[in-house]
N, C-alpha and C positions, 0 to 999 in steps of 0.2 A: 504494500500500500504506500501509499505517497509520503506517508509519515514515518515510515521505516527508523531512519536514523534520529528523527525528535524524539518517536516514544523510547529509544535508547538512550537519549542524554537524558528526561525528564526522569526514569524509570532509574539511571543511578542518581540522580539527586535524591529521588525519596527513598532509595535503599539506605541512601549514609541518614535521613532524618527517623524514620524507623529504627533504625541502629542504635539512635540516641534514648536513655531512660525520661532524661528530663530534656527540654527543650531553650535556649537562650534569645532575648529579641536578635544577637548576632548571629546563632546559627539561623533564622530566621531571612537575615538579610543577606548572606553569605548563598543559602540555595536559590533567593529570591534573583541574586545577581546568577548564578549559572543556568535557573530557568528563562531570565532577559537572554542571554547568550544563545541559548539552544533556539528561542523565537524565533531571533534576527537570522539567527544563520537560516533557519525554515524560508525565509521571506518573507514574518508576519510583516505588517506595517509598523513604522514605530512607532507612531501614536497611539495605536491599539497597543503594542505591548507596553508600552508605557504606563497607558492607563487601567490595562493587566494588572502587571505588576506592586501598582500601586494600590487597586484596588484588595488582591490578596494581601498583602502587608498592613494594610491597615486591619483587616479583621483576623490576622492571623497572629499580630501580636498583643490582643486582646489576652485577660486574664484569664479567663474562663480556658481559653488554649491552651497555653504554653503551662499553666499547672495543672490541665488533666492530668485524665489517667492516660491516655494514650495521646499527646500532643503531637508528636509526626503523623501520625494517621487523620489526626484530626485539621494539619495544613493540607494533607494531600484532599481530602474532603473539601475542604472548602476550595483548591486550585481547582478541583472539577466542579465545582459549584458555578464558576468564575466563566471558565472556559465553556460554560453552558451556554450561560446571559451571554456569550461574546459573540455567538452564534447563533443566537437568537430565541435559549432558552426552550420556545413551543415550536411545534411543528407545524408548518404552513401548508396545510392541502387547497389544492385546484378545486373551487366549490361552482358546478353549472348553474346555467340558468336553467331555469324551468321549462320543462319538455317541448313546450309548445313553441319557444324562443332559440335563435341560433346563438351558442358559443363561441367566442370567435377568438383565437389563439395564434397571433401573431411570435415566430419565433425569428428571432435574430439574433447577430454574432457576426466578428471575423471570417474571414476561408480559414480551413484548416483547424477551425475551435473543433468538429464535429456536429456541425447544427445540422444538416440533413440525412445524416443517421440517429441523431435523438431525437428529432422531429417522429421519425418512423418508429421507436422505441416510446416513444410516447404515446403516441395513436395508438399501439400495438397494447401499450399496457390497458386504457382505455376502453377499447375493444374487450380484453379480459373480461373487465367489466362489466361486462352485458353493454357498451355502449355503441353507436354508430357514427365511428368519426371516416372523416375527409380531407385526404391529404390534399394539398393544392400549389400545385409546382408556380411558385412567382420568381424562380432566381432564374433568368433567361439570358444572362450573360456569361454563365462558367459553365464549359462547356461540359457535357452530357452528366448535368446538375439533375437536369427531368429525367433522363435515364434510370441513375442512381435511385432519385426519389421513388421513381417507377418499379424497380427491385427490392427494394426495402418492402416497398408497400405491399410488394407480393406474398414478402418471405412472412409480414403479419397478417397479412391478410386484411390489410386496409384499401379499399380504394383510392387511387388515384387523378384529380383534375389538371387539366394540362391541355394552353392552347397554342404551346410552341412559342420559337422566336418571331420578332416582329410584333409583339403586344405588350401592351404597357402593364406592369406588374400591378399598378391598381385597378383593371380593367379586368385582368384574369380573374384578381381575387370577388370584383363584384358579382363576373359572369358564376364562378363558383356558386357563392353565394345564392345566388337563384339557381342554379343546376341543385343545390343543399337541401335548399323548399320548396321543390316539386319532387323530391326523393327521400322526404320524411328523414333527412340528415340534418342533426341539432348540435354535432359539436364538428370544427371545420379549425383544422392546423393550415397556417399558412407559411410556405418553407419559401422568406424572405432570401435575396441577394447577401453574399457577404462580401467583403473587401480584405485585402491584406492589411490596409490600416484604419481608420476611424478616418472618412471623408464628408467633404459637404452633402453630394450628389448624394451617396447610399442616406442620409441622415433626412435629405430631403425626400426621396422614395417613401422612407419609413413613416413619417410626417404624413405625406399625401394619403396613404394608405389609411391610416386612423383618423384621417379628417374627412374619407369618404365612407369608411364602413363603421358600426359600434362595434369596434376591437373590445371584446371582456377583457382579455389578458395580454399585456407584450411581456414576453418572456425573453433573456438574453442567454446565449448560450458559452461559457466562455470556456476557455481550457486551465484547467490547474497547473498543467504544467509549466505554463507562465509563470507563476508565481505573483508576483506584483503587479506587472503589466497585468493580470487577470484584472485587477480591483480597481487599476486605472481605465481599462475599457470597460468596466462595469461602470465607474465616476462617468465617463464622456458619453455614454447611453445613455443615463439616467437625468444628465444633465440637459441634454440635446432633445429626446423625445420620451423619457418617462418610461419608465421598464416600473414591472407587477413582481420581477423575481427574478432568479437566476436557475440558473442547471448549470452545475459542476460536470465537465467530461474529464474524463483521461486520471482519475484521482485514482484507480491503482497503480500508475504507472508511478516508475523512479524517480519520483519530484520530491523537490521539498515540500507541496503541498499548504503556505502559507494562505493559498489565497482565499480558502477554506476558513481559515481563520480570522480574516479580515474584511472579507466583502459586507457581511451583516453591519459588521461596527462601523465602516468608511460609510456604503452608501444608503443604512437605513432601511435596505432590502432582502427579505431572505430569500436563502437558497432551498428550492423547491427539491430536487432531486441531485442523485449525485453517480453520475455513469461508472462505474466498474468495470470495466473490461467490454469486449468486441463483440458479443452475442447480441442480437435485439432483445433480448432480455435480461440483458445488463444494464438496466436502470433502477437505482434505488429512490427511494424515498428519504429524504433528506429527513433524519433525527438528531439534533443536536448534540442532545445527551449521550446517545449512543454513538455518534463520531467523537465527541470527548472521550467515553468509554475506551475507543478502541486507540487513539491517540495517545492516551494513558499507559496504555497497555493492557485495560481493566476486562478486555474482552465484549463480545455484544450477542450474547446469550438469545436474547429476544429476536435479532434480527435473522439469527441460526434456527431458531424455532418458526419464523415462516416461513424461512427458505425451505423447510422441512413440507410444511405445510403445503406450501403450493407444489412441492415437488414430489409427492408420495401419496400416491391414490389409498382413499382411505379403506375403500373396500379390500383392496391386496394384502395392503397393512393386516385387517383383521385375519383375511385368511391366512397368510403369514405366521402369523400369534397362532393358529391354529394347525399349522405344520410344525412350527419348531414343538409342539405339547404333543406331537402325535410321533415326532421326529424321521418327518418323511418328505423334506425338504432336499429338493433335486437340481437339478442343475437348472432348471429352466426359472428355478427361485434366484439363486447363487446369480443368474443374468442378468432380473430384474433390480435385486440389488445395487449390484455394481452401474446399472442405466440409471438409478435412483442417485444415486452419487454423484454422477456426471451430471446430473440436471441441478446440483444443488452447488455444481461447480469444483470437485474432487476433493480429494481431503485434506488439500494444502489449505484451500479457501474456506471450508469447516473448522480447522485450525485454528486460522486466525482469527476468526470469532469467540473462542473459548478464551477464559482471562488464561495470564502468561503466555500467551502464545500469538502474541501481536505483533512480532517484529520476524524478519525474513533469518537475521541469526539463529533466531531457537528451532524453526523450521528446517533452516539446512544442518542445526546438530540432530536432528531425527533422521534425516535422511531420506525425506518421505518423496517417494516421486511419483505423482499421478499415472506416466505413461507406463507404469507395473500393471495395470488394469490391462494395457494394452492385449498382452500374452494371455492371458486365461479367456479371455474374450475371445479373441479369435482361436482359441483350442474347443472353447464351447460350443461357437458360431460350425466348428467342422463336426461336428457330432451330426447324426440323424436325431431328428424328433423321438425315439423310441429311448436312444442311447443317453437325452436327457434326463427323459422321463422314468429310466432302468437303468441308473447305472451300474448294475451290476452284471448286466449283460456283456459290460465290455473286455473283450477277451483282447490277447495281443496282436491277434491281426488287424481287429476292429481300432485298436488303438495306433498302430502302425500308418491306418488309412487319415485316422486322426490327424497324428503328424503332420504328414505329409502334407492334407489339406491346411492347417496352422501356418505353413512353412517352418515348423520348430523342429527339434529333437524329442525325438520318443522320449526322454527323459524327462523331458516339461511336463510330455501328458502325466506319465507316472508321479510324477511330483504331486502334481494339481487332483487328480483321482487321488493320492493319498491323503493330501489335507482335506480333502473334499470328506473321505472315508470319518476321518478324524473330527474333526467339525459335526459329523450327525451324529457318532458317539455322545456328544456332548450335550446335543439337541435338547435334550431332557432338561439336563441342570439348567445351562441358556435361559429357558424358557422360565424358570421358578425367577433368577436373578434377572431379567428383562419385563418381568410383571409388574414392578414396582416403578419402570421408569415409563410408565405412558405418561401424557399428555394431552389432554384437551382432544383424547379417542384417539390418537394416531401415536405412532411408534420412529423415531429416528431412524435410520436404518444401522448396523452394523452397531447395534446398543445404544447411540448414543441417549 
């Protein structure tokens, strides 16, 4: 995640204040100064760590603190208290207008932020929804932008509006607009032009657009990996034509991730959503508390619990619970699993959800590498239907064909039948010690 190396500096400053019995106002100011340090170097803004910084210091060297019972715990508390409010504390959801009325959700940004793949990732979640949105191609200058748009909207299954080059970007979006309502369509994304830098001409575009249609939302779409410049082209948006919000992209990638931390506090607007990785289904829902959480180190327990949720059919689940108590759980279970995994994004990304295990160091001392799924998968994938469903029908020639089909060594299949073997042995007990960890009717996969 983008914050890899903060939640490493922040994460030893609170080990050496936990280390401490009793607490001094100087060790107080001595952590307060290596947490300003770790900020800056992130990219926060200064003014925001500034006013960070000061803000923790002033309640942290309160009395009621520093002669608890546990005063280092009770700074690091109140530092995620801080870094809540800094981000804007509550969570900002996209609320529609009523049925009978169009939504209208103007997205914009730079080239290159990602706005016409979150645009479709947006829709896409939307749709989820039970909703019926409308993509509506207005950037007519970069070139095979309506393409793009056009595959995206495929890969979710959203429609498409698009009247080509030679029309005017507020012309497309109004003709939309009526294509919207005569087709009982009430929410309508518009995937604006972007520019390489903040100009008159796109700012004036933008402008025309919401002076001819009732835009509900303009939303700006920025890259974290900016850093600073993110909060500066967020200030020159918000300043020029008025932005509703932001959407963070690119916030797993190797960034320092500051801008995350600054954009609520500079320009007074939250961040709606926050893109993780390349999937159209890689859009989060911006939680503040739980990106504190995870920037901490402290883990984000909740947000692994609906990745679980949306990614684990609940009926399987139950049958599931009902093979491992009968322990007759086969390869074609052992499949679903591991497809249940990957849709919740493998076990590096489960991982990092869990507290300690936030940062990409404790991940590479495990040594966990998602493409290990790779091999068992396609040893299973070369089985017959029967040879899932019995595997004890499989003899060594049967296993040989295996192979073969894998492209592995017969020793892989042996390997993988034996723990397979071993694993139903176990079924039973499994099944007593995985009773206790349901939730809300549905099961983690692999215990968690």
């Amino acid at each position: 995640m983008a914050f890899d190396s903060l939640t490493d500096k922040l994460q030893n400053v609170f080990r050496k204040l936990r280390s401490k019995g009793t607490i001094t106002e100087a060790d107080v100011k001595e952590a307060m100064k290596e947490v300003k340090r770790a900020l800056l170097e992130a990219d926060v803004n200064f003014k925001v760590v500034k006013q960070f910084i000061n803000s923790v210091s002033e309640r942290a060297v309160g009395e009621e603190v520093l002669k608890g019972l546990n005063p280092g715990q009770m700074v690091i508390k109140i530092v995620k208290e801080e870094m809540d409010k800094l981000m804007g504390s509550e969570t900002t959801e996209l609320k529609l207008l009523p049925s009978n009325e169009i939504t209208i959700v103007m997205m914009c940004g730079l080239q290159g932020a990602g706005k016409t793949t979150t645009v479709a990732k947006l829709a896409g979640k939307f749709k989820n929804k039970g909703k019926k949105p409308l993509l509506v191609a207005c950037d007519v200058y970069r070139p095979a932008a309506i393409k793009q748009l056009e595959i995206n909207g495929e890969k979710v299954g959203v429609p498409v509006f698009s009247m080509g080059d030679g029309h005017k970007p507020v012309n497309i979006a109004k003709a939309a607009i009526e294509h919207a309502a005569k087709n009982d369509i009430n929410l309508v994304f518009l995937d604006t032009a972007g520019r390489l830098h903040v100009d008159e001409d796109m700012m004036n575009e933008l402008a025309e657009i919401k002076e001819n249609l009732n835009v509900t939302y303009t939303i700006l779409t920025v890259d974290a990996m900016t850093g600073q410049d993110a909060v500066n082209v967020a200030t020159s948006f918000n300043d020029k034509i008025g932005i509703d919000g932001v959407i963070l992209t690119k916030l797993d990638g190797d960034t320092r991730g500051g801008a995350a931390l600054s954009i609520k506090a500079v320009t007074g607007k939250p961040i709606l959503y926050a893109g993780m990785g390349e999937k159209l289904t890689d859009l989060e829902q911006f939680y503040p508390d739980r990106m504190a959480s995870r920037i901490l180190g402290m883990g984000d327990v909740e947000s692994l619990i609906e990745k679980a949720q949306s990614a684990i059919d609940e009926e399987k689940a139950k049958e599931m619970e009902e093979k491992f108590k009968k322990a007759s759980f086969d390869f074609n279970d052992f499949l679903d699993q591991m497809e249940q995994m990957e849709k919740m994004g493998g076990m590096n990304d489960i991982l990092k959800m869990l507290p300690g295990f936030g940062n990409k160091k404790q991940l590479q001392n495990l040594e966990i590498d998602d493409n290990a799924m790779n091999m068992p998968k396609a040893i299973i994938l070369s089985m017959t239907k029967q040879e899932r469903s019995h595997p004890e029908i499989i003899n060594p020639s049967r296993k040989k064909r295996i192979a073969d089909g894998a492209g592995v060594p017969i020793s892989e299949v042996n390997k993988l039948i034996k723990q397979f073997e071993q694993s139903r042995k176990m079924m039973k007990q499994m099944s007593g010690m995985m009773g206790g960890k349901r939730r809300g009717g549905f099961k983690l996969p692999f215990g968690f």
